[in-house]
C-alpha positions as CSV (number, residue, x, y, z in Angstrom):
1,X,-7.6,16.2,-17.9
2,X,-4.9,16.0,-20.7
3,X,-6.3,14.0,-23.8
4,X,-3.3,12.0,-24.4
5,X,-2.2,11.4,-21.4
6,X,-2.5,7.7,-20.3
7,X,-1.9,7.1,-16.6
8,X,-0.9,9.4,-13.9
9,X,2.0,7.8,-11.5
10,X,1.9,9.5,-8.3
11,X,4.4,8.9,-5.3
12,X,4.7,9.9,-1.8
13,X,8.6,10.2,-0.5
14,X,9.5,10.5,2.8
15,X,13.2,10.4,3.5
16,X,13.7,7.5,1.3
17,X,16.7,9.2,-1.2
18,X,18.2,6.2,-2.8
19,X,14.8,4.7,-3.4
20,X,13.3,7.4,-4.6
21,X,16.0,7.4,-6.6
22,X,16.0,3.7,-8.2
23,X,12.0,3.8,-8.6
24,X,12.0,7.2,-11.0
25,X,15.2,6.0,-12.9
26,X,12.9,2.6,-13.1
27,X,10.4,5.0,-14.4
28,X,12.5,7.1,-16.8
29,X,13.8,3.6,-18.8
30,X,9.8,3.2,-19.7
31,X,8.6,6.1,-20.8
32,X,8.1,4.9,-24.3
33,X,5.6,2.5,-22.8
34,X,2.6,4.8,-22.1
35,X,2.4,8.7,-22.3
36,X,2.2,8.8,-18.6
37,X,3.4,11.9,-16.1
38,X,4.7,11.4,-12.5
39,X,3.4,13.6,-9.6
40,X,5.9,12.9,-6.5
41,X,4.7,14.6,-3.7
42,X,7.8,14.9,-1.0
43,X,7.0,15.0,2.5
44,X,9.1,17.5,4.1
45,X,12.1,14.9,4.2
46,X,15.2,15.8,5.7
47,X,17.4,13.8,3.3
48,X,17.8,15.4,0.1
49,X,15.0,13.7,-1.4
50,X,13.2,16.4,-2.9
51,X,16.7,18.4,-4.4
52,X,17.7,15.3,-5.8
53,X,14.8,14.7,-7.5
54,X,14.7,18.6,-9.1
55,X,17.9,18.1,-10.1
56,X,18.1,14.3,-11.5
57,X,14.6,14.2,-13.1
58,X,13.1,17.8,-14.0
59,X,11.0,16.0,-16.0
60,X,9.0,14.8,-12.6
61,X,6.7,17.1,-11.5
62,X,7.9,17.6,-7.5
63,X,5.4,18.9,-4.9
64,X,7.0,19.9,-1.6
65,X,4.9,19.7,1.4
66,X,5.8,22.0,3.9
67,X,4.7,19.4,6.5
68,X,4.5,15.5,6.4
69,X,1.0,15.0,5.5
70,X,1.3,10.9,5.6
71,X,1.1,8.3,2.6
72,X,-2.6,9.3,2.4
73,X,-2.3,13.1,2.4
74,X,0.6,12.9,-0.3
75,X,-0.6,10.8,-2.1
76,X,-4.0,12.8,-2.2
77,X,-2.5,16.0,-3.0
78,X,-0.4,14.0,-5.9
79,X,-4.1,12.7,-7.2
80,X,-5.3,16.2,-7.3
81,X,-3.0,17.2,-9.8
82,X,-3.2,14.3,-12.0
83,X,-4.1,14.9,-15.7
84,X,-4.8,11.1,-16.7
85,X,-8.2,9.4,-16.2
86,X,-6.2,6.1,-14.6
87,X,-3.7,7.0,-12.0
88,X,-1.2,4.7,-10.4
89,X,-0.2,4.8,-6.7
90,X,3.3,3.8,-6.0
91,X,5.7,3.6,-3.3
92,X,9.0,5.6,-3.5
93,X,10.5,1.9,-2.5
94,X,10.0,0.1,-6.0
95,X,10.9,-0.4,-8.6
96,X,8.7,-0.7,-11.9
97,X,9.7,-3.5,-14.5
98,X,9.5,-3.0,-18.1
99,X,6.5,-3.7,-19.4
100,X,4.3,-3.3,-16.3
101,X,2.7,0.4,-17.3
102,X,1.4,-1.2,-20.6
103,X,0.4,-4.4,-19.4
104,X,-1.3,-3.1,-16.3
105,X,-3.3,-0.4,-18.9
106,X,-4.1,-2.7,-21.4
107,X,-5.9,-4.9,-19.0
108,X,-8.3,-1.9,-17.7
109,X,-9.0,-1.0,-21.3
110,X,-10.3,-4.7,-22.0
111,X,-11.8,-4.7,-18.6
112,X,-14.1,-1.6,-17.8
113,X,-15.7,-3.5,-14.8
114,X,-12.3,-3.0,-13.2
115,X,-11.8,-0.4,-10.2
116,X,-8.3,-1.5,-8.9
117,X,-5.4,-3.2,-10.8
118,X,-2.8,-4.8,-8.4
119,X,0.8,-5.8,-10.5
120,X,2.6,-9.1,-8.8
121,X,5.0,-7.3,-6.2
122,X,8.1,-9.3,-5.8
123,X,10.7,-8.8,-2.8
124,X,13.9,-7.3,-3.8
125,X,15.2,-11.2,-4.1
126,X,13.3,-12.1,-6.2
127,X,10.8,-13.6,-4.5
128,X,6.9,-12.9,-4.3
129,X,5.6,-11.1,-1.9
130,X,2.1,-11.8,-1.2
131,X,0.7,-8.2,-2.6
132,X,-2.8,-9.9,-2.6
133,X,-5.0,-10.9,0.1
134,X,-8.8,-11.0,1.7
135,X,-9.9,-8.7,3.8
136,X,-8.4,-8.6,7.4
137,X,-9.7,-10.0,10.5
138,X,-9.4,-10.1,14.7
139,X,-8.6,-13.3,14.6
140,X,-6.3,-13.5,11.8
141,X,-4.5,-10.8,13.2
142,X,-4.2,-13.0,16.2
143,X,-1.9,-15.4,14.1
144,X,0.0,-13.6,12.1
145,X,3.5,-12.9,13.1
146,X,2.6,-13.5,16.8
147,X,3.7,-16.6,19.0
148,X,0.2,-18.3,18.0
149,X,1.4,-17.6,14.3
150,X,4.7,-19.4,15.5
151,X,3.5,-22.1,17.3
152,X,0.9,-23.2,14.2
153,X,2.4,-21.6,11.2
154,X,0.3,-23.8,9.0
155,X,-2.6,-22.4,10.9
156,X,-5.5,-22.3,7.8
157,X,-6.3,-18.4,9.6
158,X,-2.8,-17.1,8.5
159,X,-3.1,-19.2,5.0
160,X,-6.4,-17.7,4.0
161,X,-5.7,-13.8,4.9
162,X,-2.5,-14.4,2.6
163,X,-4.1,-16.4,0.0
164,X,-1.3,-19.0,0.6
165,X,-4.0,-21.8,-1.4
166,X,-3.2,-20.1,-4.7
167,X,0.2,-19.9,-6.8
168,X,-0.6,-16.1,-7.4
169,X,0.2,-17.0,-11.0
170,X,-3.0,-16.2,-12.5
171,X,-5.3,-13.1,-13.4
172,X,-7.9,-13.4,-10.2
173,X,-10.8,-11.0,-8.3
174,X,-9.2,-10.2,-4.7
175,X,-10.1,-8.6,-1.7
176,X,-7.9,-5.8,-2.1
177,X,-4.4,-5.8,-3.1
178,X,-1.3,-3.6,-1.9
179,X,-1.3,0.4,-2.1
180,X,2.7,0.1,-2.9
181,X,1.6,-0.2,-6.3
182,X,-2.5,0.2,-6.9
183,X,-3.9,1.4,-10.0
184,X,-7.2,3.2,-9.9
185,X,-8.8,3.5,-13.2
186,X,-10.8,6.0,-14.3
187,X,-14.4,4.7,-13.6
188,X,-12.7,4.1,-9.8
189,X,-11.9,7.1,-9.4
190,X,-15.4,8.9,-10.3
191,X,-17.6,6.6,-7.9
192,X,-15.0,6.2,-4.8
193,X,-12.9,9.5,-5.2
194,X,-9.6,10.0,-3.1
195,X,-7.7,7.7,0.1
196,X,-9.5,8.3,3.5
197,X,-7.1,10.5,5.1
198,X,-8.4,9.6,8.9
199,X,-5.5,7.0,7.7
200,X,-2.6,8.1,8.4
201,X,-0.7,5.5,6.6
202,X,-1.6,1.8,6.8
203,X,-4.9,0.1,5.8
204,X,-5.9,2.7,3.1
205,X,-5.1,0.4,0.5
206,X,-7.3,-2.2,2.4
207,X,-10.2,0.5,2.8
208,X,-10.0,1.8,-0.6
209,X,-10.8,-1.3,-2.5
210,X,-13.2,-2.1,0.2
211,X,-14.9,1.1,-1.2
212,X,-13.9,-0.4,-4.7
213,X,-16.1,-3.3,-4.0
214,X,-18.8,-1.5,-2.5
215,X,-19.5,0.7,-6.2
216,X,-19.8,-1.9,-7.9
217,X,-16.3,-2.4,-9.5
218,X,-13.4,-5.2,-8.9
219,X,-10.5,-5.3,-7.5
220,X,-8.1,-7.4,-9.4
221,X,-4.5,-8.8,-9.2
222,X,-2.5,-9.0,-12.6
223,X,1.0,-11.4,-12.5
224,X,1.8,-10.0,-15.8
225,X,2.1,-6.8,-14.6
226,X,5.9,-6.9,-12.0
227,X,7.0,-4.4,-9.8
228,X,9.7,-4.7,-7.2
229,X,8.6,-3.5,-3.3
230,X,11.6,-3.2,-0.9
231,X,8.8,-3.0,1.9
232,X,9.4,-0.9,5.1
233,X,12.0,1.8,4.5
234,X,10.2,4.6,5.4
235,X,8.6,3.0,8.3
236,X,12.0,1.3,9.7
237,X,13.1,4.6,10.9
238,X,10.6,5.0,13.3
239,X,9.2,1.5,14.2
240,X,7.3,1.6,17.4
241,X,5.8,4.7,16.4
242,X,4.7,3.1,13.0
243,X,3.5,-0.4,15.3
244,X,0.6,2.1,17.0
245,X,-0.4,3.9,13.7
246,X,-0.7,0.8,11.8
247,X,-2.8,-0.8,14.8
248,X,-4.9,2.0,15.0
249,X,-5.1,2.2,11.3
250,X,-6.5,-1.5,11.1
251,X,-8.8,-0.9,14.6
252,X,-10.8,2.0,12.2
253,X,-11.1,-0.3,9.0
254,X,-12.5,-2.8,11.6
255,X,-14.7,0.0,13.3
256,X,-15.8,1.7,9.6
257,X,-16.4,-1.1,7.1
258,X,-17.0,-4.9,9.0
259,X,-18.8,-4.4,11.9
260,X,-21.7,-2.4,10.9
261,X,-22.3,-5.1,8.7
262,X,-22.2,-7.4,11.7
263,X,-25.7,-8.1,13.3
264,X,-26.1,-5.3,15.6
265,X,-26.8,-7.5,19.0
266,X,-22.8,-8.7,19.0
267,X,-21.5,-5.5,18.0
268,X,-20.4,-4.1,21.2
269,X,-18.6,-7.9,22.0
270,X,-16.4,-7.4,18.6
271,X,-16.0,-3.7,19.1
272,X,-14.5,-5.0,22.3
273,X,-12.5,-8.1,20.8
274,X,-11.3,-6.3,17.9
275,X,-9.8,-3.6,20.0
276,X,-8.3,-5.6,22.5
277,X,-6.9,-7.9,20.5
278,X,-5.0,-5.2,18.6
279,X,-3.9,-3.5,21.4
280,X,-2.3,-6.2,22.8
281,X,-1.1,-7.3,20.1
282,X,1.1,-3.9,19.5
283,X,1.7,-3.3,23.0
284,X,3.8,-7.1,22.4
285,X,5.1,-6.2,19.1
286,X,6.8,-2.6,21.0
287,X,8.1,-4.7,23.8
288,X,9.8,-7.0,21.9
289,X,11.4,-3.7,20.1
290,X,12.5,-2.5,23.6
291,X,14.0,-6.2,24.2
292,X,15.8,-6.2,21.7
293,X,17.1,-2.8,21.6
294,X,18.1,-3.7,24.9
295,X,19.9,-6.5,24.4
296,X,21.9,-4.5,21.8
297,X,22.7,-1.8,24.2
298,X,24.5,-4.2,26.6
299,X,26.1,-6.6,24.3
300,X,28.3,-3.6,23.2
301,X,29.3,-3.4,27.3
């Protein structure tokens, strides 16, 4: 570990050049903020990615994977390598605000008890993007952006997985906040270690500050702290693929951390409802995809 080193950012990139591109440039306009270093870890993308980054920031340290590892096994390999004792995941889609890095470590310092820092995440409009939320559950997966989701949208299932009671204007303990941009301090990283890599990608973040919890340490959202997410853009280019992984992905978080802390008598009943649920629940999200795709396809007869 380098003494003067601050905070290690480390970023997975998958195919995502432009972004990529905007997030380190985002990077390179703070460096006076924090003596930080930046591991990106490229997934054998087939963009460019990883040339343009050599040749635009040689002051990045690039990994190049051979083989697409996922968000977990990137960013894994990233957190190897760092040299800080706090390290910062963040997504190749966003875009770090000035100030963030400082406010984000300057909170941590004060707060020790701290595992995980969560900035505010705000869409790129402008608007917030709920980057905050309790832990996940059968049934609120059964509202949310499903017809039962559309048919009560005020429903309080939805509300309460997304915090919706709050103005997420204020320095608050959550349940876990957003691996797009996740800082894992020091103490974190001692107790809980690396991501899970039995995730692929999806519900790591969830999983990890579950862990967080479960040492001892918070998890905490900061609003000071902003960072821009242009969610999806790795996982748009192969959407019903990415609908199974992240069902799966939220069927082990379910299987691993909540219901051995069920009693043990209605186990095998939620093992069963939890699956089920999420199975159909994809299976509807891919055949709308197909619909759609269909409809495309012959509108352009």
């Amino acid at each position: 570990m380098t003494q003067d080193l601050e905070l290690s950012v480390t970023i997975c990139s998958w195919n995502t050049l432009a972004d990529t591109r905007a997030c380190l440039a985002s990077l390179e306009k703070v460096r006076q903020e924090a003596a930080f270093e930046v591991i990106l870890v490229d997934n054998n993308s087939e963009d460019g990615s990883a040339d343009m980054v050599a040749k635009e920031f040689p002051w990045v340290r690039l990994e190049r994977l051979p083989r697409n590892l996922g968000f977990t096994g990137g960013q894994n390999h990233a957190m190897k390598l760092a040299q800080a004792p706090n390290v910062l995941l963040l997504n190749s889609d966003t875009v770090v605000h000035p100030n963030a890095l400082r406010t984000m470590l300057d909170c941590v310092a004060a707060n020790p008890e701290i595992g995980i820092l969560g900035p505010k995440l705000l869409n790129p409009d402008g608007t917030l993007q709920f980057s905050c939320r309790r832990f996940p559950n059968p049934v609120a997966a059964a509202f949310r952006n499903t017809f039962l989701g559309r048919l009560f949208p005020k429903n309080r299932f939805t509300r309460d997985y997304l915090m919706q009671d709050w103005q997420h204007d204020s320095m608050r303990e959550v349940d876990w906040v957003s691996g797009a941009a996740m800082l894992a301090t020091q103490p974190h990283l001692q107790k809980v270690g690396l991501l899970d890599e039995e995730y692929f990608m999806f519900c790591e973040d969830v999983d990890y500050c579950f862990r967080s919890w479960h040492v001892g340490l918070k998890v905490v959202y900061l609003p000071t702290a902003v960072v821009t997410h242009a969610i999806g853009r790795s996982t748009d280019k192969a959407p019903n693929r990415m609908i199974g992984t992240f069902h799966r992905a939220m069927f082990r978080f379910y299987r691993k951390n909540l219901l051995p802390r069920s009693p043990w008598i209605f186990r095998p009943l939620l093992y069963v409802f939890a699956g089920t649920m999420l199975s159909l629940r994809a299976g509807m999200f891919i055949a709308k995809n197909r619909w759609d795709r269909l409809g495309r396809r012959l509108s352009k007869r």
